[in-house]
N, C-alpha and C positions, 0 to 999 in steps of 0.2 A: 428492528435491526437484528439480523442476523449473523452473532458472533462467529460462528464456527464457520461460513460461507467468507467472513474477510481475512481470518487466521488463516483460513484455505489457500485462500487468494494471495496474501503478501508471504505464504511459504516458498514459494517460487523464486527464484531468481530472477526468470525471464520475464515475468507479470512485474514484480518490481522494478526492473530495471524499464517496461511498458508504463508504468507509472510514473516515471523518472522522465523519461522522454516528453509526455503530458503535462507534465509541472513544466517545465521547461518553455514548452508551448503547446496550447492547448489547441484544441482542435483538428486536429492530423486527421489524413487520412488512413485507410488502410495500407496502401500503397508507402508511404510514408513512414511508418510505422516499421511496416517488413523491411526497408532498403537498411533498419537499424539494427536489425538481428538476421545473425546468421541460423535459420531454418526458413521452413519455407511456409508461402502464403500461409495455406491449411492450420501449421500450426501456430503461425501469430491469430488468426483466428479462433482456433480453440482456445488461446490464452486471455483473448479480449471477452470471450462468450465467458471463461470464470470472471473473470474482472466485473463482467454487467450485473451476472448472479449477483456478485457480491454490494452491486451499488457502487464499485470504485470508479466505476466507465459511464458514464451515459453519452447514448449516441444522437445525434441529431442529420435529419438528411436534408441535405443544398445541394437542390438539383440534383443531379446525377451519381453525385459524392456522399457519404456518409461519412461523420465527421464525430471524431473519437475527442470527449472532455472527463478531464480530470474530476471527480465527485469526492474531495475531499473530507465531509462530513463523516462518512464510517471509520475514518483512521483517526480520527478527531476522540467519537463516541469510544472507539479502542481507548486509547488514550486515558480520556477523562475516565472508566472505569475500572481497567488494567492496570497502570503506569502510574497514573498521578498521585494516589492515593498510598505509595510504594515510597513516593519521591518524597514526601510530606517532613516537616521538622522533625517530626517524634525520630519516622523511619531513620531519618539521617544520624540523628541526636544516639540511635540503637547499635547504628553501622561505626560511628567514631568509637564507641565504648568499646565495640565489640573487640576494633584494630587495637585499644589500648589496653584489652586484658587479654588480647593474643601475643602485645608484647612485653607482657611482664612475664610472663611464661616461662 
């Protein structure tokens, strides 16, 4: 996995909000995809092309159609080694002390 390729990717607005659409329902087309953002074909494509880099998109083709799925697992591995470890008893148990010796102050 490549960190820096999905921090890339969920920096955007428009990729996330491409991500958003996907959870929602998956498999879209491209066609589909652009009638949801206002810019054009071109660049929901270059936003799908960082999306793939990064693992969060994969494509699959039916027929004629190429068909855009949500690949959940990189935001996940985010997650589990970014965030999680953040959220943890201790972290939390650091963050209460910290609010109650900023208000004896």
């Amino acid at each position: 996995m490549d960190d820096d390729r999905v921090f890339k990717a969920l920096a955007d607005p428009s990729r996330r909000f491409l991500l958003d659409l996907l959870f929602a329902r998956d498999g879209r087309t491209l066609t589909e995809l652009e009638s949801e953002l206002e810019m054009t074909r071109f660049g929901v494509m270059k936003h799908l092309k960082v999306l793939e880099a990064a693992n969060l998109v994969v494509t699959r083709r039916h027929g004629r159609e190429k068909l855009h799925f949500l690949n959940a697992v990189p935001i996940r591995q985010i997650h589990d080694r970014w965030i999680d470890k953040y959220t943890s008893e201790t972290a939390g148990a650091l963050l209460t002390l910290k609010h109650q010796l900023e208000e004896t102050e």
